[in-house]
N, C-alpha and C positions, 0 to 999 in steps of 0.2 A: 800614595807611596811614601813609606817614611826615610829619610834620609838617617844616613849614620854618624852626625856631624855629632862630636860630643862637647859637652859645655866646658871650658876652660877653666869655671870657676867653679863649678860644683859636679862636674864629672857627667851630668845626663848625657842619655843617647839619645836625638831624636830629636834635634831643633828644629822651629817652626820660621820658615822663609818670611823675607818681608822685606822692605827695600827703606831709606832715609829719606823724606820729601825736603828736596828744597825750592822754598813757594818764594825766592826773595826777586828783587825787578830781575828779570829778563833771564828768569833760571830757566833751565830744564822739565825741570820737574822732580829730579832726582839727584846726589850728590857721586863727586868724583875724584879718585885721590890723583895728585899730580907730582912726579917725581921730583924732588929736591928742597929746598930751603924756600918759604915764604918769599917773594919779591914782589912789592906794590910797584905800579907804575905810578905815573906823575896823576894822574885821578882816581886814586887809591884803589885801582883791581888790580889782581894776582895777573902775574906776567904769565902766560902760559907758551909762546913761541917756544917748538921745538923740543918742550921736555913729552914726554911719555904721558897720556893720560888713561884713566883704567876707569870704567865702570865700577860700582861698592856694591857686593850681596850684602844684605845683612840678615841675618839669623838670631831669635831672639830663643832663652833657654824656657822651657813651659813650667821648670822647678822654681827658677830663680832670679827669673827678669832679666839676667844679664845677654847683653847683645854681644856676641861677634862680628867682624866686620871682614870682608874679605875683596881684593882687589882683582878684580877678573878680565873680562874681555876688553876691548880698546875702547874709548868711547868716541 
């Protein structure tokens, strides 16, 4: 089933689903946006306490490479 997601950068219909791997120590598997402004704690990771986190689709264009990225369910 094709979706009707169109390319931002050069207009096609019809992006092809796909997701970001993050393979770094102790990921997921997969990457996720987090609501606000960058904050490292004292052993340099991203503070995440209390802000919103979302799962990333990503959508790549099948004309012209260019990825979409879109913030969706909670993770």
């Amino acid at each position: 089933m094709t979706n009707t997601f169109r390319c931002s950068n050069c207009g096609t219909v019809g992006l092809e689903p796909g997701f970001v791997e993050d393979s770094g120590q102790n990921a997921r598997g997969y990457t996720r946006w987090v609501q606000g402004v960058l904050e490292k704690g004292v052993f340099g990771m991203a503070k995440l306490r209390g802000r919103p986190v979302r799962e990333i689709e990503a959508y790549r264009c099948p004309s012209c490479s260019h990825l979409e990225l879109f913030a969706t369910a909670r993770a």
